[in-house]
N, C-alpha and C positions, 0 to 999 in steps of 0.2 A: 274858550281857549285861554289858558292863562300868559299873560304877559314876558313873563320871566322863567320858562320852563326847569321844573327843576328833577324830579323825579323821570321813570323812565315812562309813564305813561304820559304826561304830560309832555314830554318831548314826544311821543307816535302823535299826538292829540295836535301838536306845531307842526309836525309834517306833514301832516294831511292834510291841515288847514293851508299850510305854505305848498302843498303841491298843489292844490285847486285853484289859489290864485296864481301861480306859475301858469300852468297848463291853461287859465285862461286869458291870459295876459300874452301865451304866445301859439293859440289856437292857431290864428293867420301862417303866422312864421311854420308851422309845423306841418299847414296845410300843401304852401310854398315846397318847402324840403321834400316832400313823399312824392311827391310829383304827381303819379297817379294815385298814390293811395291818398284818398278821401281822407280825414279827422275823423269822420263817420264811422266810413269802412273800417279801420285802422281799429278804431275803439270795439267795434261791432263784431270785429273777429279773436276780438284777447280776453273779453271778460273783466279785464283787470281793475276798470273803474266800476264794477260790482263790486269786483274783493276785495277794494280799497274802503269801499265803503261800507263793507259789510264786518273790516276788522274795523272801522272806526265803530258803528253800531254796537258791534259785540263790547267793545271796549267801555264803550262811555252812554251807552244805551238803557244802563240802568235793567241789566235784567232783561228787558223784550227782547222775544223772539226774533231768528231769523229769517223761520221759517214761513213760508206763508200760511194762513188761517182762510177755510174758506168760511162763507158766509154761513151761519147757522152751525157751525163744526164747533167740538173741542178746539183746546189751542195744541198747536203742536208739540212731544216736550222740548226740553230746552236743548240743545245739542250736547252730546258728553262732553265732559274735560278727560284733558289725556294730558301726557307728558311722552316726548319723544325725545331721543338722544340722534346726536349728528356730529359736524364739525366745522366751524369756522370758514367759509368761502372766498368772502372776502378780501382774508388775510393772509402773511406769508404763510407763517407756524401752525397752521389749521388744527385750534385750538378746539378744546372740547364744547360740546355746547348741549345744553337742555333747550328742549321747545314747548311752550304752552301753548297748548290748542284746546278748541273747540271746534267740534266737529271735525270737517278736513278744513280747518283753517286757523294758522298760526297767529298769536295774538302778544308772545313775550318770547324772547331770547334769553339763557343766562347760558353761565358758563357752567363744564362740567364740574362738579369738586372731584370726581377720581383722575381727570386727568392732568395727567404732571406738569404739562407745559403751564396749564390756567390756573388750575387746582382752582376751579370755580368762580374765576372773574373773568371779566371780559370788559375789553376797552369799549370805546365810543364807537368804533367802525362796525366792533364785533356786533353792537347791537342796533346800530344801523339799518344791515342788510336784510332788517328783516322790512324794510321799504321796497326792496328788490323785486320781493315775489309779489307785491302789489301795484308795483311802476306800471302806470298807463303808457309810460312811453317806452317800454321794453318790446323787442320785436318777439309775434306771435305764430309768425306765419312764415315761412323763407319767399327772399326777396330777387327779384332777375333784375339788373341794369337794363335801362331802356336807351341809354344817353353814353357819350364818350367816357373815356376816364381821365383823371387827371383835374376831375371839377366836382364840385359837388353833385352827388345823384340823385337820378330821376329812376324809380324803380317802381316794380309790378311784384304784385304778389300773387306767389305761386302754390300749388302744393308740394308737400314732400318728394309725394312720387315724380312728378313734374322736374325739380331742382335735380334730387338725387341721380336721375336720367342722364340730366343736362352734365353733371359734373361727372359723374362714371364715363359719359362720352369720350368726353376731354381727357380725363387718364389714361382710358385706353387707347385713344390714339397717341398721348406721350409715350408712353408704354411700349407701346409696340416698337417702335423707333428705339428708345433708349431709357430704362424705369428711372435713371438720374433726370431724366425730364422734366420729372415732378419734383417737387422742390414743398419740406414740409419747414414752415416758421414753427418751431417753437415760441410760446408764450411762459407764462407761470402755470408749468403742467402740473395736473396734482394727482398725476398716475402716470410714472414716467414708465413705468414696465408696458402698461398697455398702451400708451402711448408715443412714447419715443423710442421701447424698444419694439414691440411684436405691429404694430400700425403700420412703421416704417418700414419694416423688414417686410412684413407683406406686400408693400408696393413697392419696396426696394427704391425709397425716395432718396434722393440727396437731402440731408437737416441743416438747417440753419437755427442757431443757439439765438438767446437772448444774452448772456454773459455779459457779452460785451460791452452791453452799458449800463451794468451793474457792478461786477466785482472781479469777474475772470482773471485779468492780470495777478491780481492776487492768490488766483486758484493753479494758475500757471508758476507763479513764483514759490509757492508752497510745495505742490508736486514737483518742480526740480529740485528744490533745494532740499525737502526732508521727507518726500513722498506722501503726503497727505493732499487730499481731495477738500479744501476748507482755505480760510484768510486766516485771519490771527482772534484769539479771544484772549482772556487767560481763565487760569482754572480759579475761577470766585471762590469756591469753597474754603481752600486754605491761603489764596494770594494775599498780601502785603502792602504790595504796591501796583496800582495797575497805572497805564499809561495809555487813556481813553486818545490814540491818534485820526484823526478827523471822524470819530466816532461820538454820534449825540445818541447818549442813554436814553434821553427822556423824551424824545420825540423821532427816532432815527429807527431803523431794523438792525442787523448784526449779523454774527458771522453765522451761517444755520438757520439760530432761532431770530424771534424779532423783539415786540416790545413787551409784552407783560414776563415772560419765563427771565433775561436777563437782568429787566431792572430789578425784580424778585431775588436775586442771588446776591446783586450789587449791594439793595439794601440790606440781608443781612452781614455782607463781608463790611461793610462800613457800619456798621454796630458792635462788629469784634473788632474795631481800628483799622481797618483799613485801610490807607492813603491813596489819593488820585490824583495825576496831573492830565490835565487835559491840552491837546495842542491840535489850536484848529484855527483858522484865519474870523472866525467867528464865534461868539461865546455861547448861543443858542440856551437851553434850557438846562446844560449843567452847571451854571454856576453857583446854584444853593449848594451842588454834590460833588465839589470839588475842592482840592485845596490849593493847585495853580493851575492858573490858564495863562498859557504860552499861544500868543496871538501871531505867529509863523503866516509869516508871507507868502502866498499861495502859488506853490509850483517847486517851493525849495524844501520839501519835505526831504530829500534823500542826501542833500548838504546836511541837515542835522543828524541823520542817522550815522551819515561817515564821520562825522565831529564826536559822536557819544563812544562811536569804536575805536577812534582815535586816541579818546581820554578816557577810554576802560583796559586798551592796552598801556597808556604809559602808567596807571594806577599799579597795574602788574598784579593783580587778584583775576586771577584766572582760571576755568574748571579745566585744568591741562586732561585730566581724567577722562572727559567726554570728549576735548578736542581729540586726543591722540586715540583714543579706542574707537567711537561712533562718527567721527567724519573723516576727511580726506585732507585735513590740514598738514598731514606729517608725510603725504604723500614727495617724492621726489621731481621736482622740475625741470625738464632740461632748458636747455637753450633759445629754445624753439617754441617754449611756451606749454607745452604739451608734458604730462605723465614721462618718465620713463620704466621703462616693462620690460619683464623677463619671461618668457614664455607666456606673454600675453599680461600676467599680471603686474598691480604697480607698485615700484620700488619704494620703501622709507630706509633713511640709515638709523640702521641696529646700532645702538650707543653699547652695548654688552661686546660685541665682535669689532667696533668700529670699523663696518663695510657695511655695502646697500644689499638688501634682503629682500624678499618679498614681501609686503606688509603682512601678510598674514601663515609669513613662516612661524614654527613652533618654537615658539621660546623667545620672540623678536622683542626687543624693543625701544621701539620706536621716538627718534628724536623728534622733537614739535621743532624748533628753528635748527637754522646754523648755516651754513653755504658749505658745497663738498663738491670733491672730485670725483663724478661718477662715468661710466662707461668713456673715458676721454674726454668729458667735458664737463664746466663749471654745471652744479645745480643746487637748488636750494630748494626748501622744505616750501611748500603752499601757504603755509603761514607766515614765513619768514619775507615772502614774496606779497601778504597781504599787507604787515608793518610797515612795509617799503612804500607799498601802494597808498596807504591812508597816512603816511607823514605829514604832507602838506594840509590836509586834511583839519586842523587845528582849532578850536571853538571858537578863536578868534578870525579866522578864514569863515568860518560859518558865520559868525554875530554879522558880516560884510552881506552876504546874501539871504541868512534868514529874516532879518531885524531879531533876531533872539539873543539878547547878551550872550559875551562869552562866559561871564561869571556862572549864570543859569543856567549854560549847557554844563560847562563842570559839575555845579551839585546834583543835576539830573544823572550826570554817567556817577557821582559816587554814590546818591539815593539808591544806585542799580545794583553797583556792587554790594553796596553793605546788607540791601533787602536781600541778595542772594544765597546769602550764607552756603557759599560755595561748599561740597562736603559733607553737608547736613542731610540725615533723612527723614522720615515722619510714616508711623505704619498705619495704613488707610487699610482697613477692612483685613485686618490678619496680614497685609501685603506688606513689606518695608519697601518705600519708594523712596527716590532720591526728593529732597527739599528745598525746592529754590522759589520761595511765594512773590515772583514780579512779573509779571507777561504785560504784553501789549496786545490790546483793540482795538480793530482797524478793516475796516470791507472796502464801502465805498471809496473810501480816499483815493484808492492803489486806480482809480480810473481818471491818473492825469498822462502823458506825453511819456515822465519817468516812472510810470507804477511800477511795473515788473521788477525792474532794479530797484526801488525803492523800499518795493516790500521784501524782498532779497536783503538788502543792508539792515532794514530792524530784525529780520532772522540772524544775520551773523551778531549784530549787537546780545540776542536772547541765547545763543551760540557759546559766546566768550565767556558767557557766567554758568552755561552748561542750563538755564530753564527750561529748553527744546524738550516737551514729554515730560517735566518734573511737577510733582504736588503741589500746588498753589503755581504753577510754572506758564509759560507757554503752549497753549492748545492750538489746536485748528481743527480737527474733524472728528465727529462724537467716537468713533473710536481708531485705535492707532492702527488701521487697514493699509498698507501700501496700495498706492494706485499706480496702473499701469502705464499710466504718462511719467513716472520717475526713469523707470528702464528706457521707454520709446526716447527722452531726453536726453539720456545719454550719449544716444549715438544718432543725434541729428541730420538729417540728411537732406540735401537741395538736389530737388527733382531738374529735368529739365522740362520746359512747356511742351505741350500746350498742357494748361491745368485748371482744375474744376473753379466753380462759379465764386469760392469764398479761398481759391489760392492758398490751399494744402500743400504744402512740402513746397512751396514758390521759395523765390530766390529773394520775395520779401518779406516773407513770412515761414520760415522753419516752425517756428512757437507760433503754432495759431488759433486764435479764441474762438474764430470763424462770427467773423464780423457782417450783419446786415448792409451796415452800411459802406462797408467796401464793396458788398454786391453789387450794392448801389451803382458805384461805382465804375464797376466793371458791366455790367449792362447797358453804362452809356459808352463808353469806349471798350469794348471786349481784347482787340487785337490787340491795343496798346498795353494790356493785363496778360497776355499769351492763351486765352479763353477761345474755342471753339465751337463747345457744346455751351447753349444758352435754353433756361426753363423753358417750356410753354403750358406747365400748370404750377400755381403754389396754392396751399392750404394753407391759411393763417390759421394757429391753433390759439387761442386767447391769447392774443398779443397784438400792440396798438403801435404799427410802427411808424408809422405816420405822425405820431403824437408822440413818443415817448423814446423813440431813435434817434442820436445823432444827425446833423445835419437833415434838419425835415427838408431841405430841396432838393436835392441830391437822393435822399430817400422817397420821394414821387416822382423824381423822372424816372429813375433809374428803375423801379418798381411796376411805374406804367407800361413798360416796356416787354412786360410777358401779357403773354398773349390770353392768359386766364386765368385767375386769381377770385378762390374761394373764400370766406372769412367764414369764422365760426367765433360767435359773442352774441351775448344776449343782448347788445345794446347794438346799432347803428353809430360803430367808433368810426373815429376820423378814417382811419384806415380804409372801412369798408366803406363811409360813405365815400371815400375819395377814387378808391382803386380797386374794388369787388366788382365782378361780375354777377357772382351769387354771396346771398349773404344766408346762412342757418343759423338760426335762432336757438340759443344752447340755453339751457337750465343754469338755475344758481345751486340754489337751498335746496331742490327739488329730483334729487339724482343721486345714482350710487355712483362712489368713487374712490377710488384706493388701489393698493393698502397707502395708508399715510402713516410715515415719523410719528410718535407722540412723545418721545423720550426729549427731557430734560438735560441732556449729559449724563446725571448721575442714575439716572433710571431707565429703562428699556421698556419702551412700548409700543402699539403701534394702535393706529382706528380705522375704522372706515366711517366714508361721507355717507347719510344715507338719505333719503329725501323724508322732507318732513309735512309735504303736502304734494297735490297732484298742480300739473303746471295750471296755471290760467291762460290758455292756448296752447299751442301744440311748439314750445318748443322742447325740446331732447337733449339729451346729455350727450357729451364728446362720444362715450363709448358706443351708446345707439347708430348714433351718424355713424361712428366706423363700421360698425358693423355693417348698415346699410350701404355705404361704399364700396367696401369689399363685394359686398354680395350680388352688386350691380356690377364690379371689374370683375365678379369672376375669380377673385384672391380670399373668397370667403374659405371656402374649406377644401379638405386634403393637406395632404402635407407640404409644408413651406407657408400653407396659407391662414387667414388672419388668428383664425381659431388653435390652429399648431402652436403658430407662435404665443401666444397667450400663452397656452399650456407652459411652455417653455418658458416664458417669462416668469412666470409666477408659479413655477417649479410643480405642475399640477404630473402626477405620473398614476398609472395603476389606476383603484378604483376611481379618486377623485380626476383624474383626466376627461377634458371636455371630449366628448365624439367629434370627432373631426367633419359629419354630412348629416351636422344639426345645427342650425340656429341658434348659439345661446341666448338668453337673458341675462340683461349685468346680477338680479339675482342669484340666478343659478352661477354664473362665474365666483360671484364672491361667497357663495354660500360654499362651493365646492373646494375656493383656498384656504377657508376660513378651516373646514375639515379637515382640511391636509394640514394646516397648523396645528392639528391633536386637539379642535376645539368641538368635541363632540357634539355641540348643539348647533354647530356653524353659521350662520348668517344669525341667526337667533340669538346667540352670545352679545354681538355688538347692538341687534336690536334695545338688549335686555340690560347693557351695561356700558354700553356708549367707547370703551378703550378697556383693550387689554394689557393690564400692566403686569410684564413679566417679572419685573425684580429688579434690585439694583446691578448697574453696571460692574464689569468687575473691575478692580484699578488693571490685571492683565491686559486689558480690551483699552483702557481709558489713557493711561500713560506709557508711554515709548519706554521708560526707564522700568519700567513693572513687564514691558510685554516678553514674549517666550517666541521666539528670540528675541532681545532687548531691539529696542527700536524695530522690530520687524525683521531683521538681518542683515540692512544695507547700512551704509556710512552716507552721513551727509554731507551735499557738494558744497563744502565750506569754498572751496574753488571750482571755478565753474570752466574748467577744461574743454565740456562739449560746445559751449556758448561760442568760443574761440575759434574752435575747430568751423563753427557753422560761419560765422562770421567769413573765415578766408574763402570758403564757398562760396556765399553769396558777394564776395567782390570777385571770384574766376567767373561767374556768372554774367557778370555785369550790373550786378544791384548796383543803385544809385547808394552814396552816402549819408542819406535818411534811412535808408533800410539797414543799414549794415552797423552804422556808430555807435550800438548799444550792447551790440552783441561783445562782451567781455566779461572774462573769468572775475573778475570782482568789480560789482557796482561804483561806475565810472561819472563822476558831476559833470555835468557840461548845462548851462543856462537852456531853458527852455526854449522851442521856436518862440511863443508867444514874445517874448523878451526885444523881437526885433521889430514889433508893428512903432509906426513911428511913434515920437514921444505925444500929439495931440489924445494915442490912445493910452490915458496914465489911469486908467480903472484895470483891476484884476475882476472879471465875474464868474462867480462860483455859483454853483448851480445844489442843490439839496432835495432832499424828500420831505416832507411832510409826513407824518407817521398817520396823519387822517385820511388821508391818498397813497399814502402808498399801495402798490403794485399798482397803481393807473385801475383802478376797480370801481371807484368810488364818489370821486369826484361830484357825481351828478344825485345823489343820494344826498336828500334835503336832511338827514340830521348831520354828515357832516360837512356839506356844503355849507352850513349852516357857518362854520368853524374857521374858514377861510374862502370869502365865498368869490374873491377877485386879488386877481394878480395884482403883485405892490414889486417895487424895485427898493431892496433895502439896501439906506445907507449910511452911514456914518456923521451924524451932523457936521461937525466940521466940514467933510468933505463939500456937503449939501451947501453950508456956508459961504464956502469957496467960489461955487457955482451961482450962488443969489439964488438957491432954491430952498423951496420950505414941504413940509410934510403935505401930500393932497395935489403936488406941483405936476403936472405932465409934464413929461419927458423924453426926448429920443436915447434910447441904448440903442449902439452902433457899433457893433465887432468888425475887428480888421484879421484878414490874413494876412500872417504875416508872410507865406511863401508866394500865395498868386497876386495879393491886391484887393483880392473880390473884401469888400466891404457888408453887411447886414446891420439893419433895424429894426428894434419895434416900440413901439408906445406902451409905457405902464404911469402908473402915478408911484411918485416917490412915500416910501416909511420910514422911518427914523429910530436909528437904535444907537444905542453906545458899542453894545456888543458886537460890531463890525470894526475891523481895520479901517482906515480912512481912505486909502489906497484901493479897498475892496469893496465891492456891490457883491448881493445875491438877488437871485432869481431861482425862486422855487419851481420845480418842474410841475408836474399834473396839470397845468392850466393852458390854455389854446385851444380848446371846445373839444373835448375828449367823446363826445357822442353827440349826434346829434339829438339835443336834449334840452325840457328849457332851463333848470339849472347847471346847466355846462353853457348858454350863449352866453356872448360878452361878457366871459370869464377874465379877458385879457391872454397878453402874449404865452407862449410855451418857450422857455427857456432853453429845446433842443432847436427852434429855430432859429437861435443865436450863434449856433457851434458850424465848425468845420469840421468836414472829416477828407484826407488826403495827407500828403506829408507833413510833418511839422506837429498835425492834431488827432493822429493816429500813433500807437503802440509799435516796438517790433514787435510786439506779440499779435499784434492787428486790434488789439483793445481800445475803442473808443476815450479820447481824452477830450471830457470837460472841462476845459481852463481856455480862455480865450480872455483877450484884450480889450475895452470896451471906452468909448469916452461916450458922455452922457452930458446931454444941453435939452436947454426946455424947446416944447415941440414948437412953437409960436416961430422958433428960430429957423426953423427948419429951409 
């Protein structure tokens, strides 16, 4: 084994070697955990320490056989080599990927060169996971709880038919009662048609999203403000200037795609000049790729965005052009707050007639400011009413709560202006599109207290120069599609209770992300949430909430609390070992799956997963299991049921339609859409060719300013009229004033809750991904555990200074709420960087023993077990906010 692994066989050749002394260094500990499964049994029923050591053999074996020889026989021949095509598992962007084999057994990973996202590379994770399908400690068999929940599990191993019984039981008796019974978690689906659409609809679940502690706010704030299903990117190809907002290029995910397709574009818009400013309470790995970093004090993201619109209107370079035709800024105000209308529509004053019109009478047009006298009463233009609103608003009012000089937010709003070249077009693929090369990049961030508003004030900042949809401009979703959460927002509406488990149309929640861990929440106290109907079954679909949700205490009681709760993961996560009844042992690399994305923005394509070997054990792929579920509830076939819906999802009609009183095969499903796709050789095509690339995008499809009708048809809510309206709702209701104080027509600064924990808690901690773990996949896979193999608390030396502590120091981190009191801790050792605020600590998430595993034990703390979730550390939109208050002393003190 070499020392210093460098190459990609010498790291398989480190991980072998470091998974066998793992696995024997925590034989005991693993025996412990399984309770009744044996080390023995365990191993005796997966195979997997054969295949482990049968790809190291093959690997570094020098040629010999794998085969067995008997005595006095020829030798066996050698096993064929092949090459197989598949996609990325691991990861978000499910990248293309080649596989080397021998025999049926995989021995190299790369990447595909046809498809667009990789175009033939693959990161560290990507090639990883090929440890996956030879983990000894992958579950082989599906597992029954013997033991309470709510603690680590004692479980029995079952067979399929055995489990599958058990859980069809359970559905059908929710079922029967009420199909909202069952309750499906989504995880990182990577077949939402079969999954979150035709799955659910067959059992007529209630879904619970992941969003929420990911990026939804932003997916919320995007969908009202300009109707796109996406956060912000900007368009790399001809941008200018980009402004990376708490987005890390070089170790982070993004808006869509993740890490190798965006840093690929990034590098080459920064070899035609490019410019970057980065603003992020942490320097992390852009600072070679960057040309300022603005070190913004964590939680005042939406004070600088009102301070840039501030000083982009007094600059007075404005696309009047986009404001007054594509949004609502020239709309008329009355009194009241509210639009005034004339037969339903909204009034602007006609500067030609000098009177109020329709906006969209023939020949109108339309004043951007002014104050008027309309139907008997004073009203002014929405824009005229936004100047008003962002006066106080001043770069020096900001420099006070950002730490960002006022001088630097100035040259930031005129770097905006002048990159915009307001005006300008640029003809992309035969199309003339409008040309304004500055956008902002931004996902994660938008999940603090103010996301929603916050990512809403850097749309009206990209707004004022007209970027929204332009060439080098303002993006958000691969193409300019309106979704249907733009209209539903419009006209907001508060239900009265009793109301479902994640409080739809509640009188806290109008914009809701449909948050876990307000479930949470409401399963310990229901009444006091206006809840009547409570699960008594949920399906976790690859997703680890326990580990990787908000608030993990609040997330196990409240979780414990149903009555039966299935997991689906090929590992033994926190989740299941904490709060499964049954766990099903799913495939990685070893499964069909799809259709999946492969498009790049600029190119349209799409793949399928396909397996690249047979399991080692009998675990299954998500779609098997449904199927088998269905066909135990009785939801398998006929119409409405799992098989229709499929058809339906994946638009299967005529001949390619599945028969509705047959069993499919995920072959036969994906071979049959692949045909409906006009791919004559169907399932055979992706065998043969790994992604099918349709062509490049068209700019129509790609930018708002190109599309037919421009922008899609709608005006964007440069005022957010509906907000207002929800807002007085939810106080006739009797919402409490955390629910309600955000809901306003223009993004409104008010200090964060965090801001009132007493002054002992003077740490900000921010919490981040690791791009080696990200989606919680990974962690426990020895090339990249390898990478970061234990939690650190990073800080700022001085601050470290401050404290008398040094790099290696145990520590208690200690969060306060600031609304109830309740206090949390946990133990890490301190790291030390420059690139942190002083003010601020990080805590990377993936770590808190993501499965039970031996490179996942004493990983150290999970930085969701630091967070609140209730008023104060919740969204109005119900989106989880990671920002919490923290003071930090060594543990000895304790």
């Amino acid at each position: 084994m070499p020392s210093s692994p460098s190459g990609p066989d010498d790291w398989w050749r480190f991980a072998v070697h470091s998974r066998r002394r793992a696995i024997r260094a925590h034989a005991g500990a693993r025996r412990r955990q399984l309770g009744t499964i044996s080390r023995r049994t365990f191993l005796k029923g997966t195979g997997a320490a054969a295949g482990t050591l049968a790809a190291e053999e093959l690997l570094f074996g020098k040629g010999k056989s794998l085969l067995p020889v008997a005595r006095g026989e020829a030798a066996t021949p050698e096993p064929a080599e092949s090459w197989a095509y598949s996609a990325c598992w691991i990861g978000k962007q499910d990248c293309g990927l080649k596989a080397r084999r021998f025999g049926d057994r995989v021995v190299k990973l790369e990447g595909n060169p046809a498809h667009p996202r990789n175009v033939g590379t693959l990161c560290p994770k990507g090639m990883a996971q090929i440890s996956a399908l030879y983990d000894p400690n992958r579950l082989r068999r599906p597992l029954i709880r013997t033991n309470e929940k709510g603690v680590p599990g004692e479980f029995r191993e079952a067979t399929w038919e055995e489990a599958i019984a058990l859980v069809a039981e359970k559905i059908k008796a929710a079922r029967a009662k009420d199909p909202k019974l069952v309750v499906w978690q989504k995880g990182r689906s990577k077949s939402s048609a079969l999954y979150d659409t035709a799955f659910t609809a067959a059992l007529g679940t209630e879904k619970l999203h992941h969003g929420a502690f990911c990026s939804d706010a932003g997916y919320r704030a995007c969908e009202y403000t300009i109707g796109l299903n996406g956060v912000l990117n900007p368009d790399y190809r001809f941008c200018k200037l980009a402004i990376h907002w708490g987005y890390n290029l070089t170790a982070g995910g993004g808006n869509k795609l993740c890490w190798i397709t965006f840093p690929r574009q990034f590098i080459n818009a920064r070899e035609r000049g490019m410019k970057v400013v980065s603003i992020d309470p942490r320097r992390h790995g852009i600072g070679p790729h960057t040309d300022t970093w603005i070190p913004i004090r964590p939680g005042s993201d939406l004070a600088l965005a009102l301070a840039l619109a501030n000083e982009i209107v007094r600059l007075g370079t404005l696309d009047t052009e986009y404001l007054v035709k594509y949004t609502n800024a020239p709309f008329l105000v009355g009194e009241d707050g509210l639009f005034l209308r004339t037969g339903g529509k909204e009034l602007v004053w006609d500067t030609a007639t000098n009177s109020a019109k329709p906006f969209d009478a023939e020949g109108v047009s339309p004043a951007l400011e002014g104050s008027y006298r309309v139907q008997g009463q004073n009203a002014k233009t929405a824009f005229e009413l936004f100047k008003e609103h962002i006066r106080e608003y001043t770069p020096e009012w900001a420099a006070g709560i950002t730490d960002v000089p006022a001088e630097q937010i100035r040259e930031l709003a005129k770097a905006i202006v002048d990159t915009a070249q307001i005006g300008s077009t640029i003809v992309v693929d035969g199309v003339e599109v409008a040309y304004r090369p500055v956008g902002i990049h931004t996902y994660h961030m938008a999940q603090q207290e103010l996301g929603f508003q916050t990512v809403r004030a850097m749309l009206l900042v990209m707004m004022l120069v007209g970027a929204v949809g332009a060439a080098g401009g303002q993006l958000s979703d691969a193409t300019w599609k309106i979704h249907a959460n733009f209209e539903k927002f419009g006209t907001l509406k508060v239900s009265e209770p009793p109301y479902n488990i994640w409080l739809s149309n509640s009188k806290w929640f109008p914009i809701n992300s449909n948050n876990t861990a307000v479930v949470s929440l409401v399963l310990q106290d229901p009444a006091k949430w206006g809840v009547e109907k409570l699960p008594e079954v949920m399906i976790v679909h690859m997703a680890n909430p326990a580990l990787a949700f908000g608030s993990q205490r609040d997330i196990v009681e409240g979780l414990k609390k149903i009555p039966f709760i299935v997991v689906i993961d090929p590992w033994l996560s926190k989740t299941a070992d904490l709060l499964a009844d049954v766990v099903l042992p799913a495939s990685t690399l070893e499964k069909y799956e799809g259709p999946l994305a492969a498009g790049d923005i600029y190119t349209d394509a799409v793949a399928l997963r396909l397996p690249l070997m047979k399991p080692l054990g009998e675990s299954r792929s998500e779609l098997e299991i449904y199927l088998d579920i269905c066909e135990a509830t009785g939801t398998l076939y006929g119409e409405k049921g799992y098989i229709d819906q499929i058809n339906q999802a994946l638009g299967l009609k005529d001949e390619f339609a599945l028969p509705l009183d047959k069993k499919p095969t995920p072959e036969e499903i994906f071979d049959r859409w692949a045909k409906a796709q006009g791919l004559k050789e169907g399932l055979a095509f992706f065998e043969q060719n790994g992604v099918w690339v349709k062509g490049p995008v068209s700019p129509k499809k790609l930018y708002g300013w190109a599309a037919e009708p421009r922008f899609g048809g709608i005006r964007h809510r440069f005022y957010g009229e509906s907000l207002l309206s929800a807002q007085r709702q939810m106080k006739a209701a009797g919402a409490e004033e955390w629910a309600w104080r955000d809901y306003t027509p223009f993004p409104t600064w008010r200090p964060p809750t965090m801001e009132s924990s007493p002054r002992e808690y003077d740490l900000y901690l921010i919490s981040y991904k690791l791009i080696e773990f990200k989606q919680s996949r990974g962690h426990q896979l020895p090339l990249v555990a390898e990478l970061a193999p234990k939690q650190h608390l990073w800080m700022n030396p001085r601050a470290a200074k401050e404290r008398g502590l040094r790099a290696g120091d145990e520590v208690w981190v200690e969060s306060h709420n600031a609304v109830t009191g309740e206090t949390k801790r946990v133990r890490a050792r301190v790291a030390l960087t420059e690139g942190i605020r002083p003010d601020t600590v990080g805590l990377p998430h993936h770590f808190g023993g993501e499965a039970r595993h031996p490179w996942a034990a004493d990983d150290g703390p999970g930085a969701a077990s630091l967070y609140y979730t209730g008023p104060g550390y919740i969204q109005m939109t119900a989106d989880q906010s990671f920002h919490v208050k923290v003071r930090v002393y060594r543990a000895k003190e304790a």
